[in-house]
C-alpha positions in Angstrom: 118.8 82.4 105.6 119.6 83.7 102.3 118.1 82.0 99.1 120.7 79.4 97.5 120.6 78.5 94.0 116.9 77.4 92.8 116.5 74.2 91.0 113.1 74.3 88.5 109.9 74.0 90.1 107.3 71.7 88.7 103.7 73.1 88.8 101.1 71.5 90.3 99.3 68.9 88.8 96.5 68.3 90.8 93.3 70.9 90.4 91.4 73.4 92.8 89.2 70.0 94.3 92.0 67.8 95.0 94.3 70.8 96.5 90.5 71.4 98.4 90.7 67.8 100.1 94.7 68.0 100.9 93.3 71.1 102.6 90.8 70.1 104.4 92.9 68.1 106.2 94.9 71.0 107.7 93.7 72.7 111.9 93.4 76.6 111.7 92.7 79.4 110.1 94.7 81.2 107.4 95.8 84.0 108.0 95.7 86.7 105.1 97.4 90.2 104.7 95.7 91.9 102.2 96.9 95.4 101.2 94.2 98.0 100.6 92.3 101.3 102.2 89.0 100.0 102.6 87.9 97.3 105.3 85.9 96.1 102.5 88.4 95.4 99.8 88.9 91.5 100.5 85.3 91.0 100.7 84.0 89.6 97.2 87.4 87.5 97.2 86.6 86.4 100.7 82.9 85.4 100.2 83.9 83.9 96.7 86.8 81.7 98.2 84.6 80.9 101.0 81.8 79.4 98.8 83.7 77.7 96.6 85.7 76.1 99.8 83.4 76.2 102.6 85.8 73.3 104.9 88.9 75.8 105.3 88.8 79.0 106.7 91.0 82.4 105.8 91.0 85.4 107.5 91.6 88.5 105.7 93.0 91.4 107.1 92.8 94.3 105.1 95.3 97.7 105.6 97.7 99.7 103.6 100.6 97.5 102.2 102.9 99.4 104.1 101.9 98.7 107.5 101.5 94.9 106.5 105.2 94.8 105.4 106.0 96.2 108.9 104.1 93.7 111.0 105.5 90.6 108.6 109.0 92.3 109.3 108.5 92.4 113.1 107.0 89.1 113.7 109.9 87.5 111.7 112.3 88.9 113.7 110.2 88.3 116.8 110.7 84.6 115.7 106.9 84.5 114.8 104.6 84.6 111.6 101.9 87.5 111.0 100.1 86.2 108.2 100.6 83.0 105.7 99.4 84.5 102.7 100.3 88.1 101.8 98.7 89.9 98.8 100.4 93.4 98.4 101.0 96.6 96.4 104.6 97.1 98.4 106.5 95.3 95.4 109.7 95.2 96.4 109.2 93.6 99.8 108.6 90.3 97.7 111.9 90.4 96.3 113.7 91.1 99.8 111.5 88.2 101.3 112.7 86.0 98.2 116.5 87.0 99.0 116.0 86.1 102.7 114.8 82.6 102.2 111.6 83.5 103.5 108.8 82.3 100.8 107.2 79.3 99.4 108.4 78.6 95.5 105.0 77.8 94.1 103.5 76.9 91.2 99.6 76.8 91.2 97.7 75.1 88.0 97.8 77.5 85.2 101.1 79.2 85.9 102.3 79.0 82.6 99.6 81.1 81.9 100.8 84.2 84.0 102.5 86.7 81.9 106.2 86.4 82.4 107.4 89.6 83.3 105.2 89.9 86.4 105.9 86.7 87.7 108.9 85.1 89.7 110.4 82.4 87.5 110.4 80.0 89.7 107.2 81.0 91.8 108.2 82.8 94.9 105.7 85.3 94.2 102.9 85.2 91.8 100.6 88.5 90.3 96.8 88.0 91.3 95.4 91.4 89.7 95.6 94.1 87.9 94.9 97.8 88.6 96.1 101.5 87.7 95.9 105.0 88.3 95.8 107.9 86.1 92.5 106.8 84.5 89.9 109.6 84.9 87.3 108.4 87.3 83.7 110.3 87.5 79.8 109.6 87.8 77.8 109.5 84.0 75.2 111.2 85.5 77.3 114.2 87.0 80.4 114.1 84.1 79.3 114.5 80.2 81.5 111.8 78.8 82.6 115.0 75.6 83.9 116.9 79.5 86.5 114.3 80.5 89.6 115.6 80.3 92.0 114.1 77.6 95.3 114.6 79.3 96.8 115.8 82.7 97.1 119.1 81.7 93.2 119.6 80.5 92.8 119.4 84.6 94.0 122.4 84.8 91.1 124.0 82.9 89.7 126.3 84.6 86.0 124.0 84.5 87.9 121.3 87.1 88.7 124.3 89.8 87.3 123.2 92.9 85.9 119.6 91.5 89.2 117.2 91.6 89.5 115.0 95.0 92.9 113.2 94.6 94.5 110.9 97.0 98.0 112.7 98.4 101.1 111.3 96.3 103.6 111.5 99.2 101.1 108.9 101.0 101.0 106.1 99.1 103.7 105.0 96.5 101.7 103.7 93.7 100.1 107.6 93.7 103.5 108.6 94.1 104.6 107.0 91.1 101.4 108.2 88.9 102.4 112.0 90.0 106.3 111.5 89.1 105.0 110.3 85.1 103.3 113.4 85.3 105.7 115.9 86.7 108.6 113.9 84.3 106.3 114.8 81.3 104.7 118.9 82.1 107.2 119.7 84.5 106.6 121.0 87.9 104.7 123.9 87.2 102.3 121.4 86.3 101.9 120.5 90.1 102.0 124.6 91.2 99.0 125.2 88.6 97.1 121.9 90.2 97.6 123.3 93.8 96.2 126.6 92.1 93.0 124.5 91.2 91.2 124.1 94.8 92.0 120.3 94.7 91.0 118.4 98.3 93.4 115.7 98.8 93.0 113.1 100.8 94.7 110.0 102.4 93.5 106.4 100.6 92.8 105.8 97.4 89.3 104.7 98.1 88.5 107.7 99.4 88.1 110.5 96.4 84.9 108.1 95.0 83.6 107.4 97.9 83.3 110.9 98.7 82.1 111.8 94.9 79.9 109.4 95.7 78.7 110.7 98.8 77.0 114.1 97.5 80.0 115.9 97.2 79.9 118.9 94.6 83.4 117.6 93.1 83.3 115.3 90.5 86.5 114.1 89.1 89.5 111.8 90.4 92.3 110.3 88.9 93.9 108.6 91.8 90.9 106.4 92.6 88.9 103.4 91.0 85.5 103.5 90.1 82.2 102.0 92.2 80.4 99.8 89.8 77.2 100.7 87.7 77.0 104.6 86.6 81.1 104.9 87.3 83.5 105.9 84.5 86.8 104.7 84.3 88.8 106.6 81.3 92.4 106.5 80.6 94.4 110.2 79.0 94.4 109.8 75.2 98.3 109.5 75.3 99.4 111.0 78.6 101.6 108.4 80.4 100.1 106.4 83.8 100.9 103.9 86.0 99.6 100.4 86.5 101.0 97.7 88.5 100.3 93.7 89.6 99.3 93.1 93.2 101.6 90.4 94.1 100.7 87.4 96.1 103.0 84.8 98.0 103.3 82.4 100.6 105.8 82.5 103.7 107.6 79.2 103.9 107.0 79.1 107.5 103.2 78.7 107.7 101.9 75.6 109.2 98.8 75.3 106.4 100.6 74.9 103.2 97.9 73.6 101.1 95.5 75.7 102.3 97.8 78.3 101.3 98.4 76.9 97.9 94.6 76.2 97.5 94.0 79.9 97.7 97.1 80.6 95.7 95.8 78.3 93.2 92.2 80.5 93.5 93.5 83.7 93.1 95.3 83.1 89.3 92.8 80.3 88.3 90.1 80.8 85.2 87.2 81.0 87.6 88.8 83.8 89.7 90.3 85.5 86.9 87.5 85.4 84.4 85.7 87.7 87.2 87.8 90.1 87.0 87.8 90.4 83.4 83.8 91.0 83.8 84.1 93.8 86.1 86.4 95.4 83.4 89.8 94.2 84.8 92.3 92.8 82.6 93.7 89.3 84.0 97.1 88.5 84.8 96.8 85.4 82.9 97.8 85.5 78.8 94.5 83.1 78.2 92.0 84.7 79.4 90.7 87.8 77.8 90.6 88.7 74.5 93.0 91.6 72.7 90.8 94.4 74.3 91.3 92.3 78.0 94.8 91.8 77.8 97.4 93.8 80.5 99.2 95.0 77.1 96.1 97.0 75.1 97.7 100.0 75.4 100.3 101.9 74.7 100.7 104.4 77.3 100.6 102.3 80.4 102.8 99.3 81.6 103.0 97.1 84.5 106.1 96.0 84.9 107.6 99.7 85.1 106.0 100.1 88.8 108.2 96.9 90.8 111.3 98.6 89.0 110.1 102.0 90.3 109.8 100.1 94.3 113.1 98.8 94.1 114.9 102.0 94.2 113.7 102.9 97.2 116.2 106.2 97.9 114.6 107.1 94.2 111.2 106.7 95.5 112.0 109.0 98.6 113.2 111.5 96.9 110.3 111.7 95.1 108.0 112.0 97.9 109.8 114.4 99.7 109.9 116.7 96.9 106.1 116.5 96.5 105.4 116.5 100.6 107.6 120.0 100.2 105.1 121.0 97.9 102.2 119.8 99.6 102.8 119.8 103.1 102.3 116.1 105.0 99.1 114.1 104.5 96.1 115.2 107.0 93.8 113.1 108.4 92.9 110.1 109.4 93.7 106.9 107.9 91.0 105.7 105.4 91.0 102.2 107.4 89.8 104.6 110.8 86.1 105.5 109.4 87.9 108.9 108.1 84.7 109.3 105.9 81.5 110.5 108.0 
């Protein structure tokens, strides 16, 4: 049933214990989908969550945003309900779910901290975390920080032939979008000279570092994110890239609602957020974070430019076809089928 008109939502009062008890008083599990390439992804979320709430349980299921959106579309029209929670990159699913009727309006303490332009105004989605391509991604001990390129066409050096190991654009649309900034700004002779360079592309954005990090003799992405300790993680000096919000909201039809908004409320609260600010992540919230922390700090990046880029989805195919013409189909396996040996 399509959405009628919305009244104002008023957020929730109570905090993460008392939304804890209402909880605990629900039968089940929750059922996550979480978007991502690795099995792993959900895990420090899921172990955090499940510490701080040890009387409910949620399942996570990770897998690429765009086979989630599928299921949740099939089990809806199936007259059933795939997943309670879903935390994704596919943008502009969350605005067709919205249109449909289909999500929860909810407002979790601290939700007049969330910036604005990420955010549905009256909660039918909310954003959880920040992340980007473009940034150069390499190993300290491999990479001489005065080496890292300074812009998309220093790849093109002749130093980085045979080294780059970039996740396919015509695969996965955030890449996608990182690839059409950088053929907008050089042109496509900028892609022709990258083929040129011995490049191994792969499917999953996980997968470039993890196979950098596996003893590979390539040693530079910049459609992956880094490991932890010993990983680099440096934007292009003025070269434009992308960065987006993954977007989390709750399907009106789930049978734990407080559950749901517990973990809702867990996913944009200090505690949560200040984490990712630690492991060099800026937060989605305006409080947390100082100027250097903040989703604005620069100028060449923005994250409301990507959900505007999912919405025109005959835009977006055009896009990868014309890159897919270039660069055949994506081969292999999917990263979520132990692709990496």
């Amino acid at each position: 049933m399509p959405a009628t008109s919305e009244k104002p939502l008023q957020m929730d009062t109570r905090n993460l214990s008392e939304i804890y008890a209402a909880a605990q008083q629900e039968q089940g599990v929750l059922q996550v989908a979480y978007g991502g390439d690795e099995r792993n992804q959900a895990d420090q979320l899921a172990a955090a969550f499940s510490t701080a709430f040890p009387n409910v349980t949620v399942n996570f299921t990770v897998d690429l945003s765009k086979y989630h959106d599928g299921r949740i579309n099939r089990a809806y029209l199936a007259g059933g309900l795939y997943a309670d929670v879903a935390v994704l990159q596919t943008l502009q699913d969350f605005d067709v779910w919205k249109h449909e009727g289909r999500l929860m309006n909810y407002k979790p303490p601290g939700f007049d901290q969330l910036w604005t332009s990420l955010t549905d105004a009256n909660a039918a989605y909310l954003p959880v975390f920040a992340a980007s391509f473009g940034p150069f991604v390499f190993n300290t001990s491999l990479v001489l920080q005065a080496d890292v390129p300074q812009s998309y066409a220093d790849v093109l050096l002749p130093k980085w032939k045979g080294k780059m190991i970039l996740a396919y654009p015509n695969d996965d649309d955030a890449v996608l979008y990182l690839f059409t900034l950088i053929v907008q700004q050089y042109g496509w002779s900028w892609l022709d000279a990258l083929i040129q360079q011995d490049v191994q592309w792969v499917r999953g954005s996980a997968t470039p570092v993890e196979l950098l990090a596996g003893g590979s003799n390539r040693t530079l992405s910049f459609t992956t994110f880094p490991l932890g300790p010993g990983w680099a993680y440096v934007p292009p000096a003025s070269d434009r890239y992308m960065s987006w919000a993954q977007t989390s909201a709750i399907f009106a039809a789930t049978k734990m609602p407080e559950t749901a908004r517990l973990l809702q409320a867990f996913l944009v609260s200090e505690q949560w957020q200040s984490t990712a600010v630690q492991q060099g992540s800026p937060s989605v919230r305006k409080d947390i974070g100082d100027g250097n922390a903040t989703i604005w700090n620069r100028d060449n990046t923005d994250f409301v430019k990507f959900h505007e880029f999912m919405l025109r989805r005959d835009v977006v195919e055009a896009w990868r076809f014309q890159f897919e013409d270039k660069l055949g189909t994506a081969q292999g396996l999917s990263p979520l089928i132990d692709a990496i040996q």
